[in-house]
N, CA and C atoms as an extended XYZ file, in Angstrom:
249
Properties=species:S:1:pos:R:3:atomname:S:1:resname:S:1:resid:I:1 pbc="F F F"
N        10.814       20.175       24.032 N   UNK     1
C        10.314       21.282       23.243 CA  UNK     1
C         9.809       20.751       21.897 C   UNK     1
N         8.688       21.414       21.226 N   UNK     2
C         7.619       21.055       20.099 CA  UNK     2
C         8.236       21.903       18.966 C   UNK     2
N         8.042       21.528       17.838 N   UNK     3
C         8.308       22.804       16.908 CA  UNK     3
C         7.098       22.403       15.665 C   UNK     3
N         6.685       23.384       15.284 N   UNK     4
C         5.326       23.398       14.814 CA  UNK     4
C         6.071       22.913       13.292 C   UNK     4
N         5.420       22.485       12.522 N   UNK     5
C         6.105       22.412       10.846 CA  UNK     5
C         4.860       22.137       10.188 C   UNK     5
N         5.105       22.910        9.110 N   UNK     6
C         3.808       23.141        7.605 CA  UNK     6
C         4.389       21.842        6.841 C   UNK     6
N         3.411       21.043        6.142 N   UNK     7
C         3.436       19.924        5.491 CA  UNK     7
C         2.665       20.134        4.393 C   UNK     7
N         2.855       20.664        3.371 N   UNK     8
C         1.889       20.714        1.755 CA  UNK     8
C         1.225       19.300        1.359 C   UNK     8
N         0.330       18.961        1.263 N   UNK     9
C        -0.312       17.411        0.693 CA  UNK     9
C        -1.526       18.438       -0.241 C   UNK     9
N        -1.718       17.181       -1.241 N   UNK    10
C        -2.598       17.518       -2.057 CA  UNK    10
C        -4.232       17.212       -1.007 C   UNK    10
N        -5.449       17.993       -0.706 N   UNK    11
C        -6.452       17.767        0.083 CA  UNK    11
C        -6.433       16.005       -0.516 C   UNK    11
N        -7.085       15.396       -0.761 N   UNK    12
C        -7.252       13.787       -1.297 CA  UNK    12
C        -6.188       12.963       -0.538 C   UNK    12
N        -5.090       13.249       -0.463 N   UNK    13
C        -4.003       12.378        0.387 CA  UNK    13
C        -4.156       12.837        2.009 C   UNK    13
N        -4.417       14.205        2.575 N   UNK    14
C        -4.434       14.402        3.891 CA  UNK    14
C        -5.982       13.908        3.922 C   UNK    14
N        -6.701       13.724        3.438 N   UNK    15
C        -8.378       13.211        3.961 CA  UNK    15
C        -8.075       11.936        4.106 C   UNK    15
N        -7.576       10.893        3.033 N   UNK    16
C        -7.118        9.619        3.378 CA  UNK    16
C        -6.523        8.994        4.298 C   UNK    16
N        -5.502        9.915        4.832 N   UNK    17
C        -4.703        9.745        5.374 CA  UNK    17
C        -5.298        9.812        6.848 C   UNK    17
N        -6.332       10.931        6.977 N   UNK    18
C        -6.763       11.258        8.122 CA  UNK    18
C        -7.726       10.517        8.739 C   UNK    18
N        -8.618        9.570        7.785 N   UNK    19
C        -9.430        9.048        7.486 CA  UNK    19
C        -8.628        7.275        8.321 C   UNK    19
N        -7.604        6.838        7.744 N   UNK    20
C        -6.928        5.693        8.115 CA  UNK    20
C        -6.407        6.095        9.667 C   UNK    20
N        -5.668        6.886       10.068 N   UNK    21
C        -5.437        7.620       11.355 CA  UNK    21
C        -6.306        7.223       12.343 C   UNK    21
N        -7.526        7.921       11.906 N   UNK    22
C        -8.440        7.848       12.757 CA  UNK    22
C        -9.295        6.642       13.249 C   UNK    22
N        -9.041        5.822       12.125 N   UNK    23
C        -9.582        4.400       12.276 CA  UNK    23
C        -8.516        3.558       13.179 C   UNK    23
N        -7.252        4.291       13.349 N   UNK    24
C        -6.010        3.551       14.372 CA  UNK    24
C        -6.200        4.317       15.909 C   UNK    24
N        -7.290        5.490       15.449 N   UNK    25
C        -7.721        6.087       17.146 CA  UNK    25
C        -6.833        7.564       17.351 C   UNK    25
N        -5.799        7.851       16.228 N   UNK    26
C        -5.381        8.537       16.253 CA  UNK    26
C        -5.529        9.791       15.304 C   UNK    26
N        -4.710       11.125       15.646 N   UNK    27
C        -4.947       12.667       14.490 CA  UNK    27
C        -4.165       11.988       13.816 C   UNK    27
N        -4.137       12.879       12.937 N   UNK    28
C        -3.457       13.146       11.532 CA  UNK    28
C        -1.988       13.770       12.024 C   UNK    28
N        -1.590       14.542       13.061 N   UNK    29
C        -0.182       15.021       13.567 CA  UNK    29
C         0.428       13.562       14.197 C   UNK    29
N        -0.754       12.692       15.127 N   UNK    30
C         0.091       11.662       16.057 CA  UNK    30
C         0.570       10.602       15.069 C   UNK    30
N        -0.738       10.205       13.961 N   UNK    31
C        -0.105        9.353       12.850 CA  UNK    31
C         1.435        9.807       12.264 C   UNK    31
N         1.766       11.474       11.654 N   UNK    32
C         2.813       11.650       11.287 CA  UNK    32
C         3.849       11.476       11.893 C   UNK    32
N         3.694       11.926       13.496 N   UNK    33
C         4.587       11.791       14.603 CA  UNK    33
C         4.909        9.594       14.552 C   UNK    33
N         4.453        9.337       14.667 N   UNK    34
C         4.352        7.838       14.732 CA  UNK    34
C         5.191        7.019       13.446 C   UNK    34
N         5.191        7.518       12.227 N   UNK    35
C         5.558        7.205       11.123 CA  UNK    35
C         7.183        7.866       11.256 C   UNK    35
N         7.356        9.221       11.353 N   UNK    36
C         8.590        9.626       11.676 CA  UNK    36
C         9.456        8.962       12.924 C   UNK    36
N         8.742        8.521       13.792 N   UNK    37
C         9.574        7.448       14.835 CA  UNK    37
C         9.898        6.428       14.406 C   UNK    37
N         9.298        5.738       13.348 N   UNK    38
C         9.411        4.363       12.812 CA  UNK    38
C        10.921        4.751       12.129 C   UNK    38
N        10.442        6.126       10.946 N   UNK    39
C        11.891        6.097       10.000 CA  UNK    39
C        13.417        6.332       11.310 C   UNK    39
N        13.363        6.718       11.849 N   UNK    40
C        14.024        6.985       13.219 CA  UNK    40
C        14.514        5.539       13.393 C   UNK    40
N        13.783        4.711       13.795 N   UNK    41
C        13.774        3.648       15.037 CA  UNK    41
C        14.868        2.958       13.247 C   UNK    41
N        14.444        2.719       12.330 N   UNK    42
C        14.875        1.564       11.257 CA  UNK    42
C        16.126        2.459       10.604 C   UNK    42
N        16.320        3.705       10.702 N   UNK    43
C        17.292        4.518       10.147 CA  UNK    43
C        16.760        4.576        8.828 C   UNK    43
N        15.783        4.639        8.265 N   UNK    44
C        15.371        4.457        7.054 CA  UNK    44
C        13.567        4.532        6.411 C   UNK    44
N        13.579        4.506        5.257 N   UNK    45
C        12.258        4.306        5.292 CA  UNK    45
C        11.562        3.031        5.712 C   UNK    45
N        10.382        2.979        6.567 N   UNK    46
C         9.993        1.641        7.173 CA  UNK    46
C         9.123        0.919        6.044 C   UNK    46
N         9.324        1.143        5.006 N   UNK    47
C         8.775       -0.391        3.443 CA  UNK    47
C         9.882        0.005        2.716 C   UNK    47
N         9.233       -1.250        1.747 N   UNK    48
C        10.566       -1.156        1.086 CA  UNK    48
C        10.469       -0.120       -0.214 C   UNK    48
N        11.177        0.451       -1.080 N   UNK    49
C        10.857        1.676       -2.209 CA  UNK    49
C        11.725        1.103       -2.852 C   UNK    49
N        10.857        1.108       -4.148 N   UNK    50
C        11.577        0.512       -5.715 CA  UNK    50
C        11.045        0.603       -7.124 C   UNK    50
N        12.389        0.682       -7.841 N   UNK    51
C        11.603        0.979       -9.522 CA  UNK    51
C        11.008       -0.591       -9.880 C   UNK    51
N        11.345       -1.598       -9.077 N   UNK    52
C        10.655       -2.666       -9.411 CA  UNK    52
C         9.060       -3.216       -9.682 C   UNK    52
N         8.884       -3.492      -10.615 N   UNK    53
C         7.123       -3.480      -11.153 CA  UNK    53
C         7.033       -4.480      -10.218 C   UNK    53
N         5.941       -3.987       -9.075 N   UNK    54
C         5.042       -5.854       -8.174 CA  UNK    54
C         4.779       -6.335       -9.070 C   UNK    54
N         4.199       -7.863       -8.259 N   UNK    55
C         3.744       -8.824       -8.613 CA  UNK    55
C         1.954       -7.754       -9.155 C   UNK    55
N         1.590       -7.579       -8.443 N   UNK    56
C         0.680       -6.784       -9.170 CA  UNK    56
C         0.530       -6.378      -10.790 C   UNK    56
N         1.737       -5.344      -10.942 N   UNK    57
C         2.036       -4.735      -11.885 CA  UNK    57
C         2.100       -6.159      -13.463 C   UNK    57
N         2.801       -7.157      -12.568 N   UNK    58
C         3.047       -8.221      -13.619 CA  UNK    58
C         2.111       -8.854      -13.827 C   UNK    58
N         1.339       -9.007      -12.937 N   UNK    59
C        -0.117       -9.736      -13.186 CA  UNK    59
C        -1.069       -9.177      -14.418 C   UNK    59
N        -1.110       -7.873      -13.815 N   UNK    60
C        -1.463       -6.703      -14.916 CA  UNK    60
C        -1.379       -6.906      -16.156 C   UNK    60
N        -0.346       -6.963      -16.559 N   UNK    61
C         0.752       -7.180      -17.620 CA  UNK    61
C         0.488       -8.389      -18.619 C   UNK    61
N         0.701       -9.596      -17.598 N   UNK    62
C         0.139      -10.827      -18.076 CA  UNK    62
C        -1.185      -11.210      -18.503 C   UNK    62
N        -2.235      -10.371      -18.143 N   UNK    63
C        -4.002      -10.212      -18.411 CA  UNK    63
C        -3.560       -9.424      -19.433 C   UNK    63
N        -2.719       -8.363      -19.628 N   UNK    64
C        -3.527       -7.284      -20.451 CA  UNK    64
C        -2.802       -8.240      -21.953 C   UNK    64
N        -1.697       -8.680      -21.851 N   UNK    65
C        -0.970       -9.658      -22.938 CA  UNK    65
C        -1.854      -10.631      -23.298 C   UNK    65
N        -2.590      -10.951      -22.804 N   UNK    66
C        -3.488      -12.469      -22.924 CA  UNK    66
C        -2.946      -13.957      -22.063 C   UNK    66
N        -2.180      -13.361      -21.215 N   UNK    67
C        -1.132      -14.861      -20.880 CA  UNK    67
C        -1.757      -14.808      -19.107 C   UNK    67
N        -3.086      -15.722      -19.622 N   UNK    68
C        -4.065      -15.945      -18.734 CA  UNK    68
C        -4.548      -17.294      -18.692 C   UNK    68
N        -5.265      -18.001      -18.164 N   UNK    69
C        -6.633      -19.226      -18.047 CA  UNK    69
C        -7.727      -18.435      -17.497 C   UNK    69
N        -8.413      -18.998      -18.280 N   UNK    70
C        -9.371      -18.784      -17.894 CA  UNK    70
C       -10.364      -20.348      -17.486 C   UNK    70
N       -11.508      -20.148      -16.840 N   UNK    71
C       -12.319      -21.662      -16.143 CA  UNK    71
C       -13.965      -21.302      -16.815 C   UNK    71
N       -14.284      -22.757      -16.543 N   UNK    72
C       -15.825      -22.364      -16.993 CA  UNK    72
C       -16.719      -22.633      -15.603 C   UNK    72
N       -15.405      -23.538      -14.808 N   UNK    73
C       -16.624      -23.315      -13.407 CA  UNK    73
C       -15.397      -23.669      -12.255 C   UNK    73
N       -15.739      -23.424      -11.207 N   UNK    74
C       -14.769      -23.639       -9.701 CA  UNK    74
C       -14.332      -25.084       -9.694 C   UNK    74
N       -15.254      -25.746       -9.981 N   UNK    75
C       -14.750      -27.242      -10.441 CA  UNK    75
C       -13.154      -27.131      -10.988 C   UNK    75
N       -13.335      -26.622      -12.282 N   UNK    76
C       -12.459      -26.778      -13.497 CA  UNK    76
C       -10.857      -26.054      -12.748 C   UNK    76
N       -11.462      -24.814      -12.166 N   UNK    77
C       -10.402      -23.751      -11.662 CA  UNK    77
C        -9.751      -25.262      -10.758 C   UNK    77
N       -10.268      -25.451       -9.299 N   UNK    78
C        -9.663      -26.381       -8.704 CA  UNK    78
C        -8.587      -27.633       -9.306 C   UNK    78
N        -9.515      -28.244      -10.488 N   UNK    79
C        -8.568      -29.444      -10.670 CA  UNK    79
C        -7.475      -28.978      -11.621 C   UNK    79
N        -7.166      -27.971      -11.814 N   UNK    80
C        -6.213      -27.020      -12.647 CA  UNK    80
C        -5.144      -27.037      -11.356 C   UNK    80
N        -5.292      -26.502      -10.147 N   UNK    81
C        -5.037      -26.101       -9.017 CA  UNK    81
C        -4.429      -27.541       -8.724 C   UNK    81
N        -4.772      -28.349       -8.729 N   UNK    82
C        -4.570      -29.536       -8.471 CA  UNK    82
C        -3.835      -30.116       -8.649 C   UNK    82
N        -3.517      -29.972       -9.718 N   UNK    83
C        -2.255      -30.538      -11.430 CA  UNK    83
C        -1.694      -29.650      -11.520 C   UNK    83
């Protein structure tokens, strides 16, 4: 037996969402259905969730601080890379 359920998303997250779905061949219900089997199958959420800033975030961080190199050509970048 099915049981129907209302899901509120802001339009921008269900178009995205529907949008990635569909590029896996699937709706927007089989994607949700599929994602809820995962939290099922792991007892949990299937990534990981944290107040921890990524490597991203720090990268960010480190450009916007100035604590960067910069190169004047692919040459230069490489033998940096190198050493």
């Amino acid at each position: 037996m099915t049981k129907p359920y209302s899901l509120r998303l802001d339009e921008q997250t269900h178009d995205d969402a529907q949008d990635v779905f569909a590029n896996l061949g699937m709706d927007f219900s089989t994607g949700v259905k599929v994602y809820l089997k995962k939290v099922i199958k792991t007892n949990g959420i299937p990534f990981k969730v944290s107040n921890e800033p990524t490597s991203l975030d720090r990268s960010l961080e480190e450009l916007k601080d100035g604590n960067y190199k910069s190169f004047n050509s692919v040459d230069e970048l490489f033998d940096d890379l190198d050493n």
